[in-house]
C-alpha positions as CSV (number, residue, x, y, z in Angstrom):
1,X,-2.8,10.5,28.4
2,X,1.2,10.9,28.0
3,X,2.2,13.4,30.8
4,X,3.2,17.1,29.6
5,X,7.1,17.3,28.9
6,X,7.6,13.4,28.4
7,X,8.8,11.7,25.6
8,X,7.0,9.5,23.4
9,X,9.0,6.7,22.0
10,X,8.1,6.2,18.1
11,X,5.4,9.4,18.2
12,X,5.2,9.6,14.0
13,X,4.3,5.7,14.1
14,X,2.2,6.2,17.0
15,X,0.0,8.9,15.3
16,X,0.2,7.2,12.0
17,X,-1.7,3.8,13.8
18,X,-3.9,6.0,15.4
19,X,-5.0,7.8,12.1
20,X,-5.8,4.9,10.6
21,X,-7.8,3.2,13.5
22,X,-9.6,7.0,13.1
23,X,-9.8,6.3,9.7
24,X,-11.1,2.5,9.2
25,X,-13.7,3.8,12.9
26,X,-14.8,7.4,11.2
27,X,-14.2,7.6,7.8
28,X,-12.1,10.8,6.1
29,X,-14.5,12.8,7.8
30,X,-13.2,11.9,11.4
31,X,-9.9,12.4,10.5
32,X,-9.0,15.8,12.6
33,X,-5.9,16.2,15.2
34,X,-8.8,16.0,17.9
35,X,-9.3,12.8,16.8
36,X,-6.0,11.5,15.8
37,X,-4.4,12.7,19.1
38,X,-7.0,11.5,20.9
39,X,-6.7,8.0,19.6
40,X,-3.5,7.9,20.5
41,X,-3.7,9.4,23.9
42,X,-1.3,12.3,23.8
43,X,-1.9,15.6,24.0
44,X,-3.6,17.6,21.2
45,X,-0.6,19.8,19.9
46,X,1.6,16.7,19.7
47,X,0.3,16.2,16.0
48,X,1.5,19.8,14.9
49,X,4.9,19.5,17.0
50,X,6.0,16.6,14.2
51,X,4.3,18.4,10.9
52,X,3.2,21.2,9.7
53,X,-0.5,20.9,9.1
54,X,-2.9,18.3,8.8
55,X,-2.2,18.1,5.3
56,X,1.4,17.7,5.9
57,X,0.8,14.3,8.4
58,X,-1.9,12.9,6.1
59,X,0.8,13.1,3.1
60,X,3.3,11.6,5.6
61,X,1.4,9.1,6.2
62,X,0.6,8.2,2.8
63,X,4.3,8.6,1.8
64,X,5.4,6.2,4.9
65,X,2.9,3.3,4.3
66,X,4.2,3.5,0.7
67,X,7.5,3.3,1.6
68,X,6.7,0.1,3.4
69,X,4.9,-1.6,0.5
70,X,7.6,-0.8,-1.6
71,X,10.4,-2.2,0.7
72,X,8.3,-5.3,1.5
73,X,8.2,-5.9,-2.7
74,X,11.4,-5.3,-3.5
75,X,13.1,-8.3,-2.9
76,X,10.2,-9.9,-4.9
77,X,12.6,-10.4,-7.7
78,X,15.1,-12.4,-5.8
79,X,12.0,-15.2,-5.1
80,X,12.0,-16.2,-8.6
81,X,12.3,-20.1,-8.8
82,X,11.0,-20.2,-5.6
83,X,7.5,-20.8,-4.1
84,X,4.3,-21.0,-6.5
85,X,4.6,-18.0,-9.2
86,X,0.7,-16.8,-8.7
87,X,1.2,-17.3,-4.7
88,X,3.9,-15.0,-4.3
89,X,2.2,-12.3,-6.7
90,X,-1.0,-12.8,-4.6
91,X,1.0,-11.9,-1.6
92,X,2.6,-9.5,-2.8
93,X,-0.5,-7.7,-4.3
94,X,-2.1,-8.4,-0.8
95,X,0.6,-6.4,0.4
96,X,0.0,-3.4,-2.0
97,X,-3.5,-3.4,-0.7
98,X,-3.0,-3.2,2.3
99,X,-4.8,-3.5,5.9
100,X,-5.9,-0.1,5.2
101,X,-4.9,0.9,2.0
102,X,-9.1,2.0,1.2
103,X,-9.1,4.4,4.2
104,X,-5.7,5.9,3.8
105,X,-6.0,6.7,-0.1
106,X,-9.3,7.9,0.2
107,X,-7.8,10.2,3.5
108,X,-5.4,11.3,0.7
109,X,-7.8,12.0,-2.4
110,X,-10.0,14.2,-0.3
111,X,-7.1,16.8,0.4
112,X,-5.8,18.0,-2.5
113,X,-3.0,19.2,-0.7
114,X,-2.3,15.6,0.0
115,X,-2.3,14.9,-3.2
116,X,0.6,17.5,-4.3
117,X,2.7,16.8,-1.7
118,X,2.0,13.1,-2.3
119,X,2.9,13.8,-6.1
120,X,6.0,16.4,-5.2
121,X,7.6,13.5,-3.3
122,X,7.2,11.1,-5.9
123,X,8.2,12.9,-8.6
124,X,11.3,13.4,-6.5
125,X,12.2,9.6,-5.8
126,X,10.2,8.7,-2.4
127,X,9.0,4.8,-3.3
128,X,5.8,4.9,-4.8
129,X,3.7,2.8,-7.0
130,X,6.8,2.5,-9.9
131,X,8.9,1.3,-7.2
132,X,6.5,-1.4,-6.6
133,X,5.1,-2.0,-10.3
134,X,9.1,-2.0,-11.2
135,X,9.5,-5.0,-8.8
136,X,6.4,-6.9,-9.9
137,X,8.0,-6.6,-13.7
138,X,11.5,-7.5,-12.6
139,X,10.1,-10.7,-10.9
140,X,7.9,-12.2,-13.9
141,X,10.4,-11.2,-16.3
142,X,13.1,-13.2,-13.8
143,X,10.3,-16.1,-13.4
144,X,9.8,-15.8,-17.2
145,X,13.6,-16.3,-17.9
146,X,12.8,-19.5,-15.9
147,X,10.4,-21.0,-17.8
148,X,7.9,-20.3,-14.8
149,X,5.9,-17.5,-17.0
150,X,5.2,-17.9,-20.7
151,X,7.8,-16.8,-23.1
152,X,5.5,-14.6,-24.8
153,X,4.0,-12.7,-21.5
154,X,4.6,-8.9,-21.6
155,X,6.1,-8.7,-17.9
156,X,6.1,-4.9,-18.1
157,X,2.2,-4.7,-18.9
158,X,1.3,-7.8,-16.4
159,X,3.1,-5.8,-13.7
160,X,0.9,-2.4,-14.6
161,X,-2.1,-4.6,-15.3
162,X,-1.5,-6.1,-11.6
163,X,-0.6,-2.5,-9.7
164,X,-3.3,-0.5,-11.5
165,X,-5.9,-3.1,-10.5
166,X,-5.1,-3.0,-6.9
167,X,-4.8,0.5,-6.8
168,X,-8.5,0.6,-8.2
169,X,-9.3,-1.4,-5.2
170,X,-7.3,1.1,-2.7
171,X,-9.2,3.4,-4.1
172,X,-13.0,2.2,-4.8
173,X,-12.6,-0.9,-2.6
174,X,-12.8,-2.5,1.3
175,X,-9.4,-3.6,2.6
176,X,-11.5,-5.5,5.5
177,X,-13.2,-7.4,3.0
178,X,-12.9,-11.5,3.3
179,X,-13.5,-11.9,-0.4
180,X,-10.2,-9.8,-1.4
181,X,-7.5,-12.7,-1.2
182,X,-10.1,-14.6,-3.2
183,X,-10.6,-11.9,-5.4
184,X,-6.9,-11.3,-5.4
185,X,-6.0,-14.6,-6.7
186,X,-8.9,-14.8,-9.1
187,X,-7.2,-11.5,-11.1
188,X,-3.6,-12.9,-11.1
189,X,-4.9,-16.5,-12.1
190,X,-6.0,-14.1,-14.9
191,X,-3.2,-12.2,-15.6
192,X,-0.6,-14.8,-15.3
193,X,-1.6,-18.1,-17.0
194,X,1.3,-20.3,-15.4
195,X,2.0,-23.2,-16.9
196,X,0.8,-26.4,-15.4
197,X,-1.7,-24.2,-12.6
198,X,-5.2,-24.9,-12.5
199,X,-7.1,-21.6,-13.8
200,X,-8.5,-20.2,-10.9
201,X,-10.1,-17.2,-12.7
202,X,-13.3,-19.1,-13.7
């Protein structure tokens, strides 16, 4: 364990891995500080040093990972032209899933004051899921402007089509599964009939 009075390089990001080792181990259930600080060997009033509650770091924590996703798809756009069109939406819906995207949102729907703060921040411009369904459209409509997706496509309803979908799976699916990139690729085959791919969907 960290000795008393020394500093812990990185301690949000260190608490946040350790929740979701907790959390992919235990279940929402074995989420508790015990647990979390214990997992990341520190003391056991380190959690409440950083936030206010445990509703408070489980909402960070949903709020940072978010944040991630989003910044990892927002340059999506600029790949238009480049790269296979359905690879780079499968990695990028890869990415919205997450390595523990399951355990995290569930975390998050089984505090409702998760959920409100989750919302609050949202609703006051922290990247969410528009930040990352806003990318996804930008990207088919630029890929679209390229002859890459067909003419008649509605970008903005692929893009929701594609974000809801996955968020389904964060919330009702297994982020360890090996069938999701299958799966994955199977639902933007779907979505996105690319001219000149093979339809992968069947």
């Amino acid at each position: 364990m960290s000795p008393r009075g020394v500093a812990i390089p990185d301690v949000r990001e260190r608490l946040f891995a350790a929740a979701e080792r907790v959390l992919a181990r235990e279940g929402t259930a074995g989420l508790t500080n015990r647990a979390v600080t214990e997992e990341a060997d520190c003391a056991k009033g380190l959690l409440y040093n950083h936030f206010a509650d445990l509703d408070d770091f489980v909402a960070q924590l949903v709020l940072d990972r978010f944040g991630r996703i989003a910044a990892e798809i927002r340059p999506l756009p600029e790949q238009a032209g480049h790269g296979d069109v359905q690879d780079n939406l499968t990695r990028a819906a890869l990415a919205m899933l997450g390595a523990n995207g399951p355990a995290i949102t569930a975390a998050a729907m089984s505090r409702h004051g998760v959920v409100q703060r989750v919302r609050q921040a949202w609703d006051t411009g922290a990247p969410g899921p528009g930040a990352v369904e806003n990318a996804l459209a930008r990207y088919l409509e630029a890929e679209q402007r390229l002859g890459r997706v067909p003419a008649h496509a509605d970008c903005a309803m692929l893009a929701l089509a594609l974000a809801g979908t996955v968020h389904h799976l964060r919330m009702h699916g297994s982020a360890a599964s090996d069938d999701n990139p299958q799966l994955i690729r199977r639902l933007v085959a779907t979505l996105v009939a690319v001219p000149g791919q093979p339809d992968l969907s069947a």
